[in-house]
PQR file with spaces between the fields and no chain letter, atoms N, CA, C, O and H, PARSE charges and radii, in Angstrom:
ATOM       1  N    UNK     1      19.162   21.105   23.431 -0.4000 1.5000
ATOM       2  CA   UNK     1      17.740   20.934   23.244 -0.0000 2.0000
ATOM       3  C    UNK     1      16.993   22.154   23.774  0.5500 1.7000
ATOM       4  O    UNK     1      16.026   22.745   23.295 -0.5500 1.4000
ATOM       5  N    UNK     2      17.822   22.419   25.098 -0.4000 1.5000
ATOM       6  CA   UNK     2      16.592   23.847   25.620 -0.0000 2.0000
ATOM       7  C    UNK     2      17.029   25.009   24.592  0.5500 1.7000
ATOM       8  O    UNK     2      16.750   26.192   24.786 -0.5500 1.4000
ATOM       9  H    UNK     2      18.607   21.939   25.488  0.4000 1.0000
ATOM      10  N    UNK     3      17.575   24.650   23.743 -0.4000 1.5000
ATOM      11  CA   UNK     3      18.020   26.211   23.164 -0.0000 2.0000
ATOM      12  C    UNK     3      17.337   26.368   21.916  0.5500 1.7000
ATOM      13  O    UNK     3      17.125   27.470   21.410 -0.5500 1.4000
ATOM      14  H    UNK     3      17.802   23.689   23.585  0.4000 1.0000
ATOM      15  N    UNK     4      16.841   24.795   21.199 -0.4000 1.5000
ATOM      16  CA   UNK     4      16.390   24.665   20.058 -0.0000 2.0000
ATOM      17  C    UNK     4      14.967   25.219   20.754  0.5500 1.7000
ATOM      18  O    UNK     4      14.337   26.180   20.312 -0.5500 1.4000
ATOM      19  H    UNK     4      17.014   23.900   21.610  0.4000 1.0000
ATOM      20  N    UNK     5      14.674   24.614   21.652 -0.4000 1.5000
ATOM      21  CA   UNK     5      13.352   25.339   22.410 -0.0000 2.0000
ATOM      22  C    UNK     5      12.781   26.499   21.876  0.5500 1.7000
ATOM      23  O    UNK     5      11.920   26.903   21.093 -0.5500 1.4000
ATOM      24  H    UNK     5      15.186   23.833   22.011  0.4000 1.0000
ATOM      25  N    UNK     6      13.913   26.956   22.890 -0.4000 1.5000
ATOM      26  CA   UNK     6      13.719   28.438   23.310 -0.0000 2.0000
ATOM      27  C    UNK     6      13.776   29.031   22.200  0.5500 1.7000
ATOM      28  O    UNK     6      12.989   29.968   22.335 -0.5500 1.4000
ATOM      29  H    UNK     6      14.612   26.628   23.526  0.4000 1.0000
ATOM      30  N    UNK     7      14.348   29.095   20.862 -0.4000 1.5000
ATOM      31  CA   UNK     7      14.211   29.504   20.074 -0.0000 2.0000
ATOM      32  C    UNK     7      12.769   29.071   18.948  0.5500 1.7000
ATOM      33  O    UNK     7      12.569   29.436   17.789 -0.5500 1.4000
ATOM      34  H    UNK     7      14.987   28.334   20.753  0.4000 1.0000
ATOM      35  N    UNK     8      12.029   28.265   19.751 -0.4000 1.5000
ATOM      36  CA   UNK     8      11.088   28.110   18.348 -0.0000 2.0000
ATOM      37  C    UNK     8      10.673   26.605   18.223  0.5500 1.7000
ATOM      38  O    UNK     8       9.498   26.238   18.257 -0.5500 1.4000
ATOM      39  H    UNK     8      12.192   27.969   20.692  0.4000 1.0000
ATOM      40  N    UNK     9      11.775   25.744   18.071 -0.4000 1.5000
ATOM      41  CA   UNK     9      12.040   23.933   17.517 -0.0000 2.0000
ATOM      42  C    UNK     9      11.017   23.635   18.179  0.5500 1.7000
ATOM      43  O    UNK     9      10.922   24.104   19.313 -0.5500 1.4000
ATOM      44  H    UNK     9      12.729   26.042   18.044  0.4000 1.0000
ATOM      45  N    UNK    10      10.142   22.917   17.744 -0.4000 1.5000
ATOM      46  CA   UNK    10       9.003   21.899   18.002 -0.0000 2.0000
ATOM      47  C    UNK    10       9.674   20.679   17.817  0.5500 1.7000
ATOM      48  O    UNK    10       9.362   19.750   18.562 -0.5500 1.4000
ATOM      49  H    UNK    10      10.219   22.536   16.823  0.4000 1.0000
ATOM      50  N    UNK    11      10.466   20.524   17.035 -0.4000 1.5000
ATOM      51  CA   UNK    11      11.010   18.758   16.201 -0.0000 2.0000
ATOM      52  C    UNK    11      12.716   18.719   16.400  0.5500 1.7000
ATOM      53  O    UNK    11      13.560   18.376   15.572 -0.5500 1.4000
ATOM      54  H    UNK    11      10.720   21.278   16.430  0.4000 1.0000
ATOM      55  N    UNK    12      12.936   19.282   18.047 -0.4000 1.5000
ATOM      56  CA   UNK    12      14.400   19.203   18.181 -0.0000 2.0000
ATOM      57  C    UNK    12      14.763   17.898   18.229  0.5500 1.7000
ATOM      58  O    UNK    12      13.930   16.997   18.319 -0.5500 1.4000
ATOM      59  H    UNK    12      12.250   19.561   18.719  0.4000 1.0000
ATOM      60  N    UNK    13      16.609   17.611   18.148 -0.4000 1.5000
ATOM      61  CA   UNK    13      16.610   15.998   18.094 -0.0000 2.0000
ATOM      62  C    UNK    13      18.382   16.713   18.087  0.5500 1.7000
ATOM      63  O    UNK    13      18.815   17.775   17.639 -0.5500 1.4000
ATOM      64  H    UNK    13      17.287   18.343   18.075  0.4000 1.0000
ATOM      65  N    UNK    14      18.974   15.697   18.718 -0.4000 1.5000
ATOM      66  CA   UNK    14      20.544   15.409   19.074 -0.0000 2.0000
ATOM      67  C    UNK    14      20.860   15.359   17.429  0.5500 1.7000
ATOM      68  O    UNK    14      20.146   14.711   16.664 -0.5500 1.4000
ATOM      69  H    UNK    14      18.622   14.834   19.082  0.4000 1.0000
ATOM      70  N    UNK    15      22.298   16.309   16.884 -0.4000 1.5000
ATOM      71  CA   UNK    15      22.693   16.003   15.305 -0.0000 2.0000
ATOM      72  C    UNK    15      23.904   15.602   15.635  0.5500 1.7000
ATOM      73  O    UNK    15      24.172   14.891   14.667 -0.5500 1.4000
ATOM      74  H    UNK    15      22.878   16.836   17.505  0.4000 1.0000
ATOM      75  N    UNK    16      24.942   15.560   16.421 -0.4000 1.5000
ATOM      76  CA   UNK    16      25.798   15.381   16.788 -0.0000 2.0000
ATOM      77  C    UNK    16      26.383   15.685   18.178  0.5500 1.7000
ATOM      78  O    UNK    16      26.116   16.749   18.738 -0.5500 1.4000
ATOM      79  H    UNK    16      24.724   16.138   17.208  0.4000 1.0000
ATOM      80  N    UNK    17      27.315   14.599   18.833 -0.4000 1.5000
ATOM      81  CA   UNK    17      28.162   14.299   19.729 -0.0000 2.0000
ATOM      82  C    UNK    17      29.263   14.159   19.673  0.5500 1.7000
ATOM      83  O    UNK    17      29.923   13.566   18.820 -0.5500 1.4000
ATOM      84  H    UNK    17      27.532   13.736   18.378  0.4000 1.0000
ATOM      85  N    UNK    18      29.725   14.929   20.983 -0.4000 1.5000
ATOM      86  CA   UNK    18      31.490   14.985   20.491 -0.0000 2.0000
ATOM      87  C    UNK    18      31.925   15.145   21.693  0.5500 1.7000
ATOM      88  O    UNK    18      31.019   15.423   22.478 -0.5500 1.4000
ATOM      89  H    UNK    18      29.189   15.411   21.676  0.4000 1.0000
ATOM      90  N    UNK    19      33.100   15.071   22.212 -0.4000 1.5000
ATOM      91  CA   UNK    19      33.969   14.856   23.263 -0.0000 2.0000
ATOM      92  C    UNK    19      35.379   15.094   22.351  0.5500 1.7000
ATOM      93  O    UNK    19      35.604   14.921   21.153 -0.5500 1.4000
ATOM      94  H    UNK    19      33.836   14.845   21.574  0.4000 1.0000
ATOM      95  N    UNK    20      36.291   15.609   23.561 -0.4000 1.5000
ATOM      96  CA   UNK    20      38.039   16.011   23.291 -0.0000 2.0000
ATOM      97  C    UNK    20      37.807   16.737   22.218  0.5500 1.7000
ATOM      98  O    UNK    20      38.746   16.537   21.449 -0.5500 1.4000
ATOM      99  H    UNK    20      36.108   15.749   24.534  0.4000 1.0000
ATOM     100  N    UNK    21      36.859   17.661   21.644 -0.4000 1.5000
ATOM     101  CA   UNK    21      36.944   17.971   20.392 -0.0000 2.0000
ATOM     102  C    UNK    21      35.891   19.416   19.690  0.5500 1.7000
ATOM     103  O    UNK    21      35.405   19.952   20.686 -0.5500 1.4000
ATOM     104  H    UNK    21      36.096   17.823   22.269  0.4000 1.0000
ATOM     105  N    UNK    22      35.571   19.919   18.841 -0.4000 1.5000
ATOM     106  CA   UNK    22      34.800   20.748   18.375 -0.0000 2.0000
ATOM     107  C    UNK    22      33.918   20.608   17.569  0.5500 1.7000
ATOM     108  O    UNK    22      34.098   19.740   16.715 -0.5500 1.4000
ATOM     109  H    UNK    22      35.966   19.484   18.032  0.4000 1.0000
ATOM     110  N    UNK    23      32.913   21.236   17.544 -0.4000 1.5000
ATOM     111  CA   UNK    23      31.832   21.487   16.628 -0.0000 2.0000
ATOM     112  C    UNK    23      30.949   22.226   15.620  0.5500 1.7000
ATOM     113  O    UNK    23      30.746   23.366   16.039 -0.5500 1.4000
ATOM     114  H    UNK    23      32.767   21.942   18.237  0.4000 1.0000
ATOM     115  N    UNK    24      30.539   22.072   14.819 -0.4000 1.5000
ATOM     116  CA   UNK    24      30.118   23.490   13.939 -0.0000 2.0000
ATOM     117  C    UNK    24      28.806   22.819   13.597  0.5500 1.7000
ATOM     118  O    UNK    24      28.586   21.658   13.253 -0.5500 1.4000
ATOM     119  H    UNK    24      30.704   21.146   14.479  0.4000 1.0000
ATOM     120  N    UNK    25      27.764   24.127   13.827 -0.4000 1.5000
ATOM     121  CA   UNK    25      25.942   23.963   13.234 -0.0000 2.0000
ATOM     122  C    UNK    25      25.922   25.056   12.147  0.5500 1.7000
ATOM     123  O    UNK    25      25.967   26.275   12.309 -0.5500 1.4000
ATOM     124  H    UNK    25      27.942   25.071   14.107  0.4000 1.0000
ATOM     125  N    UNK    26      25.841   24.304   10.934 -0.4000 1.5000
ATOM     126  CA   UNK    26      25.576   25.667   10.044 -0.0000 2.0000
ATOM     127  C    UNK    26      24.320   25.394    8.688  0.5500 1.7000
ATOM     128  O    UNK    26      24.047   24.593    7.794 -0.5500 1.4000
ATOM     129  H    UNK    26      25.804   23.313   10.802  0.4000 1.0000
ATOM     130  N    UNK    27      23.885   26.585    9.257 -0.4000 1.5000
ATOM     131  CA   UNK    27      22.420   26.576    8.455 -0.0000 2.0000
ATOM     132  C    UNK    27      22.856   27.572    6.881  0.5500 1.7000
ATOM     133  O    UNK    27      23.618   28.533    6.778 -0.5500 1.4000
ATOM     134  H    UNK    27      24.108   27.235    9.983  0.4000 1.0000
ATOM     135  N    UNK    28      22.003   26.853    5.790 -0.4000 1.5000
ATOM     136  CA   UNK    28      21.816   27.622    4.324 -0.0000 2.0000
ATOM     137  C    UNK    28      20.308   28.146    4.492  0.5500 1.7000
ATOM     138  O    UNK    28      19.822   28.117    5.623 -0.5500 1.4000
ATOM     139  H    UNK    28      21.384   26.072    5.874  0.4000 1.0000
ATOM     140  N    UNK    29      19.545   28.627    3.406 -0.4000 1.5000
ATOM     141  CA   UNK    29      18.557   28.590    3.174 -0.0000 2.0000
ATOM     142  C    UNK    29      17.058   27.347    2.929  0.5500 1.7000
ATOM     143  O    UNK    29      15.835   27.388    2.794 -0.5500 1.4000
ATOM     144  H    UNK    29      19.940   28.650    2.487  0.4000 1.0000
ATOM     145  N    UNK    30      17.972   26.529    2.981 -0.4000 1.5000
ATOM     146  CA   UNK    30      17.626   25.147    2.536 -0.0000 2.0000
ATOM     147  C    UNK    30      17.727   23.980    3.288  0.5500 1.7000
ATOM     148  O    UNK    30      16.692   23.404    3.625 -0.5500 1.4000
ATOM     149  H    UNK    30      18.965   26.496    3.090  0.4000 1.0000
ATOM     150  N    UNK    31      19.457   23.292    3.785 -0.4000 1.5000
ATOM     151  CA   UNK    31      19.652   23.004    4.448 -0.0000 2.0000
ATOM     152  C    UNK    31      20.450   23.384    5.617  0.5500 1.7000
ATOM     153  O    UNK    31      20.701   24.567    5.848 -0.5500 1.4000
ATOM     154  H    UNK    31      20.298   23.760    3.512  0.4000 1.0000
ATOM     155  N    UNK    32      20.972   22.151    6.575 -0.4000 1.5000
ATOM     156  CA   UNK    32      21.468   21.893    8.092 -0.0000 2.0000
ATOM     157  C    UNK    32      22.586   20.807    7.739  0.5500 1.7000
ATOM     158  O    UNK    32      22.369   19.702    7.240 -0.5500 1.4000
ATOM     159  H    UNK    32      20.768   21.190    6.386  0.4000 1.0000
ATOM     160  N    UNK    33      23.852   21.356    8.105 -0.4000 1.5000
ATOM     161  CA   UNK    33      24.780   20.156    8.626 -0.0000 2.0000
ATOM     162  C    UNK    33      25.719   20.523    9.435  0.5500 1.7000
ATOM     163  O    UNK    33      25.923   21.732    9.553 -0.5500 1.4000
ATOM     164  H    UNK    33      24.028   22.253    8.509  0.4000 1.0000
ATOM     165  N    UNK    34      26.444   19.666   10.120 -0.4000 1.5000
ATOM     166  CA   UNK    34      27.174   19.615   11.020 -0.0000 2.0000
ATOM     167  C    UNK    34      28.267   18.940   11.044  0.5500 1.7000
ATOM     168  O    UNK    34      28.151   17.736   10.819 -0.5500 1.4000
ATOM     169  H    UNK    34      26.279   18.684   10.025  0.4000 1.0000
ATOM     170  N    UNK    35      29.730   19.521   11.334 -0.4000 1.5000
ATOM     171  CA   UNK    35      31.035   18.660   11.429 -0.0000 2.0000
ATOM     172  C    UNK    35      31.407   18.775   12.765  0.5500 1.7000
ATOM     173  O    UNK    35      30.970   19.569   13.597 -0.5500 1.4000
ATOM     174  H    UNK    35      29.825   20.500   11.516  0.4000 1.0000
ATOM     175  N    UNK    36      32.234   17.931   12.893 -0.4000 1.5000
ATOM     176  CA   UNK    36      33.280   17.842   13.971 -0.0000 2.0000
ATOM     177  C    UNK    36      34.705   18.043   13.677  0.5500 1.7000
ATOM     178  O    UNK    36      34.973   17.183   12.837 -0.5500 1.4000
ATOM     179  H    UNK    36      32.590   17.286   12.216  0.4000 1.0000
ATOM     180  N    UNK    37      35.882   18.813   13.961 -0.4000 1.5000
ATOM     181  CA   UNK    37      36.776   18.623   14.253 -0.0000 2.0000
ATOM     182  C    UNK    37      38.028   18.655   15.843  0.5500 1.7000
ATOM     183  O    UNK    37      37.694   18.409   17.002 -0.5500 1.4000
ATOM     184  H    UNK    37      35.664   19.511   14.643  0.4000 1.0000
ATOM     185  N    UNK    38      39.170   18.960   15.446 -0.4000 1.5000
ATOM     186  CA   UNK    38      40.155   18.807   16.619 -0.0000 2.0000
ATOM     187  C    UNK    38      39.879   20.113   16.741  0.5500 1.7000
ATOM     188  O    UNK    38      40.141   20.237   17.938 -0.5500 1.4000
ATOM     189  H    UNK    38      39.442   19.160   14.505  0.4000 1.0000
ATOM     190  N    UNK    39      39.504   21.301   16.348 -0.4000 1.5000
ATOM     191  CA   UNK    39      39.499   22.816   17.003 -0.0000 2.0000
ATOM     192  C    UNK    39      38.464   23.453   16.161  0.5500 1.7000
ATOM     193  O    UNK    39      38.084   23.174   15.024 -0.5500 1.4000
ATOM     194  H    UNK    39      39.291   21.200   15.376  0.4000 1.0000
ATOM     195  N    UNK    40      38.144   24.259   16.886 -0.4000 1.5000
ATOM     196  CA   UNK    40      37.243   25.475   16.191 -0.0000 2.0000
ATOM     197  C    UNK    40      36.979   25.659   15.116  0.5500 1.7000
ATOM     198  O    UNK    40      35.874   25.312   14.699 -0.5500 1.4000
ATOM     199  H    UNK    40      38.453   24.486   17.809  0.4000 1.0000
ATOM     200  N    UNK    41      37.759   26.174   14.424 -0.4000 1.5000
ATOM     201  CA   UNK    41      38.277   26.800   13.131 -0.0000 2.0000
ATOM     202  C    UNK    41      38.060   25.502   12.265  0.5500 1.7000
ATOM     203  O    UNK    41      37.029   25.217   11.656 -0.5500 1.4000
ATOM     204  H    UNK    41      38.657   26.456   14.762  0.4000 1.0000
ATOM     205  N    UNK    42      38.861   24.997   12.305 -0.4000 1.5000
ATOM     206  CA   UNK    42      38.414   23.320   11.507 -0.0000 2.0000
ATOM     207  C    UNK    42      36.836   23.459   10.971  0.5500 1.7000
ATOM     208  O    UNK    42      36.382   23.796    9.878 -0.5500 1.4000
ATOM     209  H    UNK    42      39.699   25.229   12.800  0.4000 1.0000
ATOM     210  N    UNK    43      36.215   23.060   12.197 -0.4000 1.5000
ATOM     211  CA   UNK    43      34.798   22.533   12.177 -0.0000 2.0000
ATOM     212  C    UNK    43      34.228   23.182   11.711  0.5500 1.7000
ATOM     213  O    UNK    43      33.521   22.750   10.800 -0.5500 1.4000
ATOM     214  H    UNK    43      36.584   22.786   13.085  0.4000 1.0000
ATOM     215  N    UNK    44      34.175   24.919   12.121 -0.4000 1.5000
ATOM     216  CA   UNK    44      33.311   25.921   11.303 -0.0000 2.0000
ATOM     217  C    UNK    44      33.701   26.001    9.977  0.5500 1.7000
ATOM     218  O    UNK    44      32.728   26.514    9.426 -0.5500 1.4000
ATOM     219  H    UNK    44      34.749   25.269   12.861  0.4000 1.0000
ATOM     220  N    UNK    45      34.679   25.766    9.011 -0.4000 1.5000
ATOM     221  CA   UNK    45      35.186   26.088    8.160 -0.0000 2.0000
ATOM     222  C    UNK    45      34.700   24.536    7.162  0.5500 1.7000
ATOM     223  O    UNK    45      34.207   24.666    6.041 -0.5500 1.4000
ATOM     224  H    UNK    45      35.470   25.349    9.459  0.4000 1.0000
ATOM     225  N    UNK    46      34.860   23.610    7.583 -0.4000 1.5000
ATOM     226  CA   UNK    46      34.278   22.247    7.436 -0.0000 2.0000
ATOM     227  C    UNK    46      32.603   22.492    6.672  0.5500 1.7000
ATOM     228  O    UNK    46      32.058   22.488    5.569 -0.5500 1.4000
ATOM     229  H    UNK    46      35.261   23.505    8.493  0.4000 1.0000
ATOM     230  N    UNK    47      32.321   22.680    8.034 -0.4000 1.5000
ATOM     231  CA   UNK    47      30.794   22.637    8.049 -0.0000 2.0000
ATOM     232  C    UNK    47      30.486   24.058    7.047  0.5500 1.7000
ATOM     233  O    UNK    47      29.332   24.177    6.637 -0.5500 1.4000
ATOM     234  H    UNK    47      32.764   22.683    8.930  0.4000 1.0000
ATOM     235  N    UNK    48      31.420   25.034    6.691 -0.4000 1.5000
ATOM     236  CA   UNK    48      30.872   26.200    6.154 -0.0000 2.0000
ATOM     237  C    UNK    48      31.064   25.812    4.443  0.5500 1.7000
ATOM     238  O    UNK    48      30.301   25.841    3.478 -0.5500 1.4000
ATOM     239  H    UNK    48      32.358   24.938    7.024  0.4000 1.0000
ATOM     240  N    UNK    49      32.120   25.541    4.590 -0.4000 1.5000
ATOM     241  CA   UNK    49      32.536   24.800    2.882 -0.0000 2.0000
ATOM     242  C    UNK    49      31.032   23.467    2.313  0.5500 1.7000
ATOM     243  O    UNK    49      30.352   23.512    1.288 -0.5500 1.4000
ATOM     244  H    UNK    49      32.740   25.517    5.374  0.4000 1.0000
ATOM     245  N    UNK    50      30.988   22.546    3.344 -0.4000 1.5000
ATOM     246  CA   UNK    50      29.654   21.679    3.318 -0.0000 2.0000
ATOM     247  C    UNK    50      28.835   22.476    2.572  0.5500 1.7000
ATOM     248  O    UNK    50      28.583   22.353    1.373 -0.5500 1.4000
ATOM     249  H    UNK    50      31.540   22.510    4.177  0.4000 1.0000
ATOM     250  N    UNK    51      28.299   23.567    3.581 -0.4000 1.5000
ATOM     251  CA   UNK    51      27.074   24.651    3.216 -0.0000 2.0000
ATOM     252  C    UNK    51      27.250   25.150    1.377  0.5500 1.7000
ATOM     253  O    UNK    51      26.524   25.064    0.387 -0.5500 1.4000
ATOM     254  H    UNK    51      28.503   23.668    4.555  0.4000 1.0000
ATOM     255  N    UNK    52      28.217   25.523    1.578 -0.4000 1.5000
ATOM     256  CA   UNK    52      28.083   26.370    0.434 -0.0000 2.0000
ATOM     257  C    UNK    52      28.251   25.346   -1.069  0.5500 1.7000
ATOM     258  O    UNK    52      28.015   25.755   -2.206 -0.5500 1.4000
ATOM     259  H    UNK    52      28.807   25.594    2.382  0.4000 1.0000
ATOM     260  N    UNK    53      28.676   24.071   -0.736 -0.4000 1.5000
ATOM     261  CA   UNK    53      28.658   23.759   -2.063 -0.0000 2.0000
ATOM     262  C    UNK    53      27.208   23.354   -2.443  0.5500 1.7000
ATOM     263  O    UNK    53      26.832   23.125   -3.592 -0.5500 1.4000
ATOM     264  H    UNK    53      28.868   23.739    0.188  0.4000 1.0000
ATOM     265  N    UNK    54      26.260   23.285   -1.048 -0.4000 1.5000
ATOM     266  CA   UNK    54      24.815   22.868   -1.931 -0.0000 2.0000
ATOM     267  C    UNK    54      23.902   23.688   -1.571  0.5500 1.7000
ATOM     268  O    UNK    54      22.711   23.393   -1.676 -0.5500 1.4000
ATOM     269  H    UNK    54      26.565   23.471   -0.114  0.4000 1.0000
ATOM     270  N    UNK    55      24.409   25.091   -0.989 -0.4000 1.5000
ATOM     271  CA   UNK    55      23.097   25.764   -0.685 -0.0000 2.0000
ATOM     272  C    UNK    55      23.530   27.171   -0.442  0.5500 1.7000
ATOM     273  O    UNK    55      24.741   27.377   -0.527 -0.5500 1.4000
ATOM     274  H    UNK    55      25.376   25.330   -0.903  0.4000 1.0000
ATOM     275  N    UNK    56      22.715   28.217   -0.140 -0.4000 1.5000
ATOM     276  CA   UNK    56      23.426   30.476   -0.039 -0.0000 2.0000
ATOM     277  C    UNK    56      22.655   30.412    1.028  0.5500 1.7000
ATOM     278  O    UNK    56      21.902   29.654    1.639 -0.5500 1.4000
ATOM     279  H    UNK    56      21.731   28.049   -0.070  0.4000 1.0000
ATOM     280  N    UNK    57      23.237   31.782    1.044 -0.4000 1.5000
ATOM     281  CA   UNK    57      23.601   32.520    2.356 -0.0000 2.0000
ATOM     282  C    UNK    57      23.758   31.183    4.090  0.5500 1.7000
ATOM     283  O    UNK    57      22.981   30.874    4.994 -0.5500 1.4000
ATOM     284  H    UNK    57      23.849   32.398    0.548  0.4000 1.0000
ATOM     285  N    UNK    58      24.948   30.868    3.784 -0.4000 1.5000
ATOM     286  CA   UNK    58      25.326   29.646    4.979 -0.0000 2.0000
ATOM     287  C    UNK    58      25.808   31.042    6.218  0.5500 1.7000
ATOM     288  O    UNK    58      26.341   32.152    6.211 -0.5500 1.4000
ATOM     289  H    UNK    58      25.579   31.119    3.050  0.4000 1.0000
ATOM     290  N    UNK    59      25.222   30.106    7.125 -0.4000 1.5000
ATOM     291  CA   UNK    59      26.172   31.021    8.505 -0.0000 2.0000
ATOM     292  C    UNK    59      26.160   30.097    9.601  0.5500 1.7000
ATOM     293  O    UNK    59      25.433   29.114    9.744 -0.5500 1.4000
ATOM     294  H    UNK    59      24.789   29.205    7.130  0.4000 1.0000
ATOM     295  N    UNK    60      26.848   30.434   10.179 -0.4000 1.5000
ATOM     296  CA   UNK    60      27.162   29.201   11.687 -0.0000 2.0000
ATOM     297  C    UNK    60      26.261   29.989   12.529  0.5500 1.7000
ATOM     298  O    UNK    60      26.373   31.181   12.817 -0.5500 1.4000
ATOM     299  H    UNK    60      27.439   31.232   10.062  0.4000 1.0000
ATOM     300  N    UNK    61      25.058   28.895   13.000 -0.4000 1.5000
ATOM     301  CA   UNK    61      24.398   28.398   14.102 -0.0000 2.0000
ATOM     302  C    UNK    61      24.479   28.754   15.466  0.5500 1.7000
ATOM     303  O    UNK    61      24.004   29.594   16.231 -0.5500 1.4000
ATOM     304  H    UNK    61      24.967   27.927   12.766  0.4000 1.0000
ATOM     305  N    UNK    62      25.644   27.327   15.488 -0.4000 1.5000
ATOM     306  CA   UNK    62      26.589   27.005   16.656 -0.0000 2.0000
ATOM     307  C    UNK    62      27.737   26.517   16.691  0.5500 1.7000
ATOM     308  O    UNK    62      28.097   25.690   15.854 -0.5500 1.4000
ATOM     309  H    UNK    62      26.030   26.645   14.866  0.4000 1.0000
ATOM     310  N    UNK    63      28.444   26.904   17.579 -0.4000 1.5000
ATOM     311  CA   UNK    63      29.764   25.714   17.138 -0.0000 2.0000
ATOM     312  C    UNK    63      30.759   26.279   18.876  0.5500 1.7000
ATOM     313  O    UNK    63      31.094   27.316   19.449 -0.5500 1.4000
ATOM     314  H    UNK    63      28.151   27.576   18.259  0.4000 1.0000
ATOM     315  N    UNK    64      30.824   25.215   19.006 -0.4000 1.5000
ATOM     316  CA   UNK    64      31.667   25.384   20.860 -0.0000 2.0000
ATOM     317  C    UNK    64      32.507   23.788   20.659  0.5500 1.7000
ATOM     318  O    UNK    64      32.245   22.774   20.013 -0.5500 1.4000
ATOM     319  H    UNK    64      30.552   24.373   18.541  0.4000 1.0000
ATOM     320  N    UNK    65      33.592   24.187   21.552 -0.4000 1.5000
ATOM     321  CA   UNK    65      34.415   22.952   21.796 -0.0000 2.0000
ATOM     322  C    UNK    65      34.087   22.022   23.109  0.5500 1.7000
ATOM     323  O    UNK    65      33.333   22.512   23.949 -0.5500 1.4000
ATOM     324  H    UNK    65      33.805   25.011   22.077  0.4000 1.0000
ATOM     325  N    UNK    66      34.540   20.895   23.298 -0.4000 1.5000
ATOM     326  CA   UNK    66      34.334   20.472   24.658 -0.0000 2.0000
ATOM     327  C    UNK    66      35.384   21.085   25.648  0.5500 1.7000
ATOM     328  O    UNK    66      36.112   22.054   25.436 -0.5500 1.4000
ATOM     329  H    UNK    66      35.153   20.498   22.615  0.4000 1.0000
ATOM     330  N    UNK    67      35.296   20.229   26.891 -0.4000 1.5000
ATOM     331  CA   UNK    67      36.859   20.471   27.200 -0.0000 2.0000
ATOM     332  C    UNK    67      37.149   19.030   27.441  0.5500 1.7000
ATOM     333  O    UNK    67      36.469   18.037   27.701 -0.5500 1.4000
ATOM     334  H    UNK    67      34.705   19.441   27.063  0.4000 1.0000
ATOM     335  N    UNK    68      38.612   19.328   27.229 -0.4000 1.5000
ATOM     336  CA   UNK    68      39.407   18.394   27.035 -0.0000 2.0000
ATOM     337  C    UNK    68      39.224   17.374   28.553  0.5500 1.7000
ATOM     338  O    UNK    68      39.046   17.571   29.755 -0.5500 1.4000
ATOM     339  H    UNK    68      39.164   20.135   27.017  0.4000 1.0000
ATOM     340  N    UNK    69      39.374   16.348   27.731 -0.4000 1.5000
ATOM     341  CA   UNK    69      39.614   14.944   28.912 -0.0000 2.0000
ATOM     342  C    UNK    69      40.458   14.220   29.270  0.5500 1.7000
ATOM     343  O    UNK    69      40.828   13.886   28.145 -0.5500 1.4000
ATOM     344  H    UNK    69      39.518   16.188   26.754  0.4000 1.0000
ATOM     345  N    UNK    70      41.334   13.474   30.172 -0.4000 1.5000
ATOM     346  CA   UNK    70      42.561   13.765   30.213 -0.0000 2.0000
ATOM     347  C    UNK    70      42.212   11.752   30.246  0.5500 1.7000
ATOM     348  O    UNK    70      41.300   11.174   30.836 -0.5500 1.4000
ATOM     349  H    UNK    70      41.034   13.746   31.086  0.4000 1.0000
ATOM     350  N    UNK    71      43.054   11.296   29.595 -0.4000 1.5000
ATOM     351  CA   UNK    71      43.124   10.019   29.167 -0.0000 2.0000
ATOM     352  C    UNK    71      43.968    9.267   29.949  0.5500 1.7000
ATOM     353  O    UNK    71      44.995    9.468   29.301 -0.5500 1.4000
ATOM     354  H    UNK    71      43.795   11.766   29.116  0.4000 1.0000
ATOM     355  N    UNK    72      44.317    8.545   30.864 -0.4000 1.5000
ATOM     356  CA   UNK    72      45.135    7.735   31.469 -0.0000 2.0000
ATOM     357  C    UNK    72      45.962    6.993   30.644  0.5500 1.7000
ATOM     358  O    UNK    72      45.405    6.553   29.637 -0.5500 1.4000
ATOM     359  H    UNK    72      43.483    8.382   31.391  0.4000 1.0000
ATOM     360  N    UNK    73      47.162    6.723   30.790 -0.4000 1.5000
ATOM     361  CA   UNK    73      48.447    5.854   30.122 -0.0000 2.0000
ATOM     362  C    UNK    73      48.291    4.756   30.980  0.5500 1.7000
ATOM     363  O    UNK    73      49.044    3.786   30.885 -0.5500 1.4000
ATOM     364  H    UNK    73      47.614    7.080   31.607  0.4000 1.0000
């Protein structure tokens, strides 16, 4: 949120949550969407394919992983 700020956003708002896992923000000219996957690469590539089938010039945003959480047996 402070980053949508700081950059400008008047009408910031949570698009996604994620834990054990990764993320990708990728903007077109037009629109905004966002995936999740198990790594990096996934998600940006996800979210970049999204972009381009309905909108140009797509580029990633943001996109960071969590860190991992260690699950009890």
């Amino acid at each position: 949120m402070a980053d949508c700020k700081k950059k400008g956003g008047v009408n910031c708002q949570t698009e996604i949550a994620y834990s054990n896992g990764c993320i990708a923000l990728v903007f077109g000219d037009k629109l905004m969407n966002s995936k999740g996957a198990d790594n990096l690469e996934h998600a940006e590539k996800s979210a970049m394919d999204k972009c381009k089938e309905e909108d140009t010039n797509c580029h990633v945003y943001y996109s960071s992983c969590s860190l991992p959480i260690e699950v009890p047996l």
